[in-house]
KENU-942075 format. One record per residue: x, y, z of N, C-alpha, C, O in turn. Coordinates in Angstrom, 1 decimal, decimal comma. Example, Ala and Ser with C-alpha at 12.3 -4.5 7.8 and 13.67 -1.06 7.14 Angstrom:
REC|13,2|-5,7|7,8|12,3|-4,5|7,8|13,2|-3,3|7,8|14,2|-3,3|8,5 .
REC|12,8|-2,2|7,1|13,7|-1,1|7,1|12,9|0,0|7,9|13,4|1,1|8,0 .
***
This chain:
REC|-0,6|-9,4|-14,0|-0,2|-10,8|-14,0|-1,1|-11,6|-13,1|-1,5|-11,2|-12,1 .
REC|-1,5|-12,7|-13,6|-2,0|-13,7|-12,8|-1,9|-14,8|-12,0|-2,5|-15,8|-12,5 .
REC|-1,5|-14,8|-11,3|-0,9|-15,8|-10,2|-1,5|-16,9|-10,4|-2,7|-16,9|-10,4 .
REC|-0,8|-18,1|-10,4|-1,1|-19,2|-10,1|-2,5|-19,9|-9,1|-3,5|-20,6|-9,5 .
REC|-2,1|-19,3|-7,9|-3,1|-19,2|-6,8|-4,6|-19,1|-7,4|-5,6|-19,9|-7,4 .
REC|-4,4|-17,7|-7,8|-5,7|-17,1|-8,6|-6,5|-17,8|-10,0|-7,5|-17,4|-10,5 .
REC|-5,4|-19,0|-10,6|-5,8|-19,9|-11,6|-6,6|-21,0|-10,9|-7,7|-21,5|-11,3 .
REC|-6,2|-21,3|-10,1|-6,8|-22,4|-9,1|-7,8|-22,5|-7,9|-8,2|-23,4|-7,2 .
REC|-8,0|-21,0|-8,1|-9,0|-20,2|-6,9|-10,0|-20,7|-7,9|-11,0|-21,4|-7,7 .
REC|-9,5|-19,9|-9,3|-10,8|-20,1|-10,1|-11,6|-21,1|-10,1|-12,8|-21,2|-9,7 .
REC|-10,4|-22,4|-10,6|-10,8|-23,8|-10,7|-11,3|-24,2|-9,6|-11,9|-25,2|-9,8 .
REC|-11,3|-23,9|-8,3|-12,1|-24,0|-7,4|-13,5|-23,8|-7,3|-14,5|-24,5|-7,0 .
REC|-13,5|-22,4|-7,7|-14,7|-21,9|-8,1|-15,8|-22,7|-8,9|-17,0|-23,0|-8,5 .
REC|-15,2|-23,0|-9,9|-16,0|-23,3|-10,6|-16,5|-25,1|-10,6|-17,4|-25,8|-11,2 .
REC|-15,2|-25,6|-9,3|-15,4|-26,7|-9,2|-16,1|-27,0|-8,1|-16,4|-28,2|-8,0 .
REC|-16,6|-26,1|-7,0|-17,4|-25,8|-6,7|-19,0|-25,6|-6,5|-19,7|-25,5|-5,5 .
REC|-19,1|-25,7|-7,9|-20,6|-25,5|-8,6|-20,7|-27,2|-9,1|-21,6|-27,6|-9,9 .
REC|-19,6|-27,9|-8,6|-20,2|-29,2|-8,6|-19,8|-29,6|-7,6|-18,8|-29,3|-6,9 .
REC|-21,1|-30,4|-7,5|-21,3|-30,7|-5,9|-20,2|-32,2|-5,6|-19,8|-32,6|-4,5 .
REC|-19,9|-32,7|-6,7|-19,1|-34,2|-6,1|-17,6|-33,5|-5,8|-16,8|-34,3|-5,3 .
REC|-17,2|-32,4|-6,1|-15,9|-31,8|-5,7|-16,1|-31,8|-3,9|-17,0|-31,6|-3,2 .
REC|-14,6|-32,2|-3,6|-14,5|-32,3|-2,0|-13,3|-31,2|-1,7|-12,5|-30,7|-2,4 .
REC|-13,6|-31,1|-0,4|-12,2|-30,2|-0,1|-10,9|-30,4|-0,7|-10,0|-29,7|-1,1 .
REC|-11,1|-32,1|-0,4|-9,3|-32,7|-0,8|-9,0|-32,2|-2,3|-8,0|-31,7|-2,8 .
REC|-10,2|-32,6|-2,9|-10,1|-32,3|-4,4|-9,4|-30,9|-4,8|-8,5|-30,9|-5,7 .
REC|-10,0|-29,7|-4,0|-10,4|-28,4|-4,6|-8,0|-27,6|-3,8|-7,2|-26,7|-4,0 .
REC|-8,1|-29,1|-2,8|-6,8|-28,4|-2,0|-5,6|-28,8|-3,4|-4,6|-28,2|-3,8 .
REC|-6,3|-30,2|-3,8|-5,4|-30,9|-4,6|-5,2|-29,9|-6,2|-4,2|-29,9|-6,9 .
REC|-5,8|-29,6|-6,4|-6,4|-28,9|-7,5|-5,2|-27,7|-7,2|-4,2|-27,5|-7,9 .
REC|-5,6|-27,0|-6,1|-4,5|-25,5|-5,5|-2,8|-26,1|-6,0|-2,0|-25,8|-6,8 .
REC|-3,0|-27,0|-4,9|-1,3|-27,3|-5,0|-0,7|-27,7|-6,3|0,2|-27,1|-6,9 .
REC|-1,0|-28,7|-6,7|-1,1|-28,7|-8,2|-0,7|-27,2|-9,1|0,3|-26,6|-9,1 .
REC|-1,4|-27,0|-9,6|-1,6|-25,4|-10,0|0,1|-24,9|-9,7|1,1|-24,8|-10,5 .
REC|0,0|-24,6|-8,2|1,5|-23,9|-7,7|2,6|-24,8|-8,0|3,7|-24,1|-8,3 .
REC|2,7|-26,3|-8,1|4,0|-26,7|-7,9|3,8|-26,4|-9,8|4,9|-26,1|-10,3 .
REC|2,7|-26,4|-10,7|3,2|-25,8|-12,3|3,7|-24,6|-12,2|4,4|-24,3|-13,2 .
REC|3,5|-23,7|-11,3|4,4|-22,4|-11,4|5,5|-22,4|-10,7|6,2|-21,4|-11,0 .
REC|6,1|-23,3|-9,8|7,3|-23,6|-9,3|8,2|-23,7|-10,6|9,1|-22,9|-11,0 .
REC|7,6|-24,8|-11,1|8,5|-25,9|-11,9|8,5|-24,6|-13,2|9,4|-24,8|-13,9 .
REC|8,0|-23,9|-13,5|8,3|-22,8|-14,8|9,6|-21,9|-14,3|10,6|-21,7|-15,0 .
REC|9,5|-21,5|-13,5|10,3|-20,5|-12,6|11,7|-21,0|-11,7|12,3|-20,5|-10,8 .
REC|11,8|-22,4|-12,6|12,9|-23,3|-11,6|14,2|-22,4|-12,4|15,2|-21,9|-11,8 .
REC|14,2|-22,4|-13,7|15,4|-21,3|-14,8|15,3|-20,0|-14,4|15,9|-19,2|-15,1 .
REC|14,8|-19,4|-13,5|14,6|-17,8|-13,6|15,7|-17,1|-12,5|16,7|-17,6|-12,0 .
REC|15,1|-16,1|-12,6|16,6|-14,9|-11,7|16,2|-15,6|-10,0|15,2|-16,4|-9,8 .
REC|16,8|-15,2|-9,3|16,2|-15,5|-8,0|15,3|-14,1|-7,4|14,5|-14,3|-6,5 .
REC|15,5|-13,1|-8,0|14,4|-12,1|-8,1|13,0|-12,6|-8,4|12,1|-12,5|-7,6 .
REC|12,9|-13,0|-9,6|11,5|-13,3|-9,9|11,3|-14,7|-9,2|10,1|-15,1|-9,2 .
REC|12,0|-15,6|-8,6|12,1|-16,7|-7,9|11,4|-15,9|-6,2|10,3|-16,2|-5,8 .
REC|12,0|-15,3|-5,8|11,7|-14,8|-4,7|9,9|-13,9|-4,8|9,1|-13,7|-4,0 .
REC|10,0|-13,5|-6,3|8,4|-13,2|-6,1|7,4|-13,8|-6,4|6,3|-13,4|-6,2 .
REC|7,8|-15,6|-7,1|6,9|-16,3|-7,2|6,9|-17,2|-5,7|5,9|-17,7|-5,3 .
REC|8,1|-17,4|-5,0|7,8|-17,6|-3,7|6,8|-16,6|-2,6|6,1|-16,9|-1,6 .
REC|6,9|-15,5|-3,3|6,0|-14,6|-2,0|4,7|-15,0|-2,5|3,9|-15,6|-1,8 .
REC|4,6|-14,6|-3,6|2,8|-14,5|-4,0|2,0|-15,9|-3,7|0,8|-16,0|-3,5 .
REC|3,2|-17,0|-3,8|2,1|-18,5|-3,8|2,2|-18,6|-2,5|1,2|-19,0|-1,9 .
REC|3,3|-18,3|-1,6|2,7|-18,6|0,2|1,6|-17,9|0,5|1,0|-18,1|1,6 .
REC|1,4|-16,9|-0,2|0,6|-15,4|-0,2|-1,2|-16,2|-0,2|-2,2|-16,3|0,6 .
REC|-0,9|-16,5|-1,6|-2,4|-17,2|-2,1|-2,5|-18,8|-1,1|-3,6|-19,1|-0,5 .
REC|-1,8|-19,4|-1,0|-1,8|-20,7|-0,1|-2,3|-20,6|1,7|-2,7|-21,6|2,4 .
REC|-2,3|-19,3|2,3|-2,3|-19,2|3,3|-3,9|-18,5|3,3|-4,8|-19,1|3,9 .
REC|-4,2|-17,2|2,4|-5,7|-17,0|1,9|-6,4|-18,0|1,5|-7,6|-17,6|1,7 .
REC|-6,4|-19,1|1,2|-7,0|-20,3|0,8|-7,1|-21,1|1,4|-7,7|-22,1|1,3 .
REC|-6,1|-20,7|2,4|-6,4|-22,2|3,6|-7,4|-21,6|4,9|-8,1|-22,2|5,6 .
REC|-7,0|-20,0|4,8|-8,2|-19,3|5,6|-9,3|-19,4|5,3|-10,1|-19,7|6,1 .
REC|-9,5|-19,1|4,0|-11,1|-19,4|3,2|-11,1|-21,4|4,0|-11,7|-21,7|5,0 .
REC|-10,6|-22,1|3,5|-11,0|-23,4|3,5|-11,2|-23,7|5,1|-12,1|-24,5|5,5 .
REC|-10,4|-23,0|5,9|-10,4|-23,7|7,4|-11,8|-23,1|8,1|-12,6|-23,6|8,9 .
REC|-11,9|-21,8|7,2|-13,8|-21,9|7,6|-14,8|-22,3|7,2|-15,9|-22,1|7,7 .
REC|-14,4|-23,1|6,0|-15,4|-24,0|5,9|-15,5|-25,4|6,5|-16,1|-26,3|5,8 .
REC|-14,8|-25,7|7,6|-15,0|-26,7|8,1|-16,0|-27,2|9,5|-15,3|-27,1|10,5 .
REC|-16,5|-27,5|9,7|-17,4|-28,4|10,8|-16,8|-29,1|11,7|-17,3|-30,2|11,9 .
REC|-15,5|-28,6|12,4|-15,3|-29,2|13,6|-15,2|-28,4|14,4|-14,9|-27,2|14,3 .
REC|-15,7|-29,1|15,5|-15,4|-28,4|17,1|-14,1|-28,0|17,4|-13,1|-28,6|16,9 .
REC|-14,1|-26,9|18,2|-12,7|-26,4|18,6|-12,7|-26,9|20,1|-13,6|-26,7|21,0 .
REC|-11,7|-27,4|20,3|-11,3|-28,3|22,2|-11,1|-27,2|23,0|-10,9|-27,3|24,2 .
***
């Protein structure tokens, strides 16, 4: 199965390889993505509810690691 996350990773990817994509874009792009797999999974068991909750905080938190090192600020 393919996670959400991992649809949007892509789309990052590849949104990436153009250069007018911005972080906001690429964040906007992620969340997006997840709240379409929320909203599919709003009818389901709370089982598979509970694993579409694990896996997107899962990919949301790897993504925000990848992104927080791509940033250029000083640490105080």
């Amino acid at each position: 199965m393919q996670y959400v996350w991992q649809f949007g990773e892509e789309q990052v990817k590849s949104e990436s390889a153009n250069q007018d994509s911005t972080k906001y874009d690429m964040l906007r792009m992620i969340l997006e993505a997840n709240l379409k797999l929320i909203r599919i999974y709003e009818n389901k068991s709370e089982e598979e509810k509970d694993l579409i909750t694990y896996t997107t905080l899962k990919g949301l938190m790897e993504f925000g690691e990848v992104m927080e090192k791509s940033f250029d600020i000083a640490k105080s």
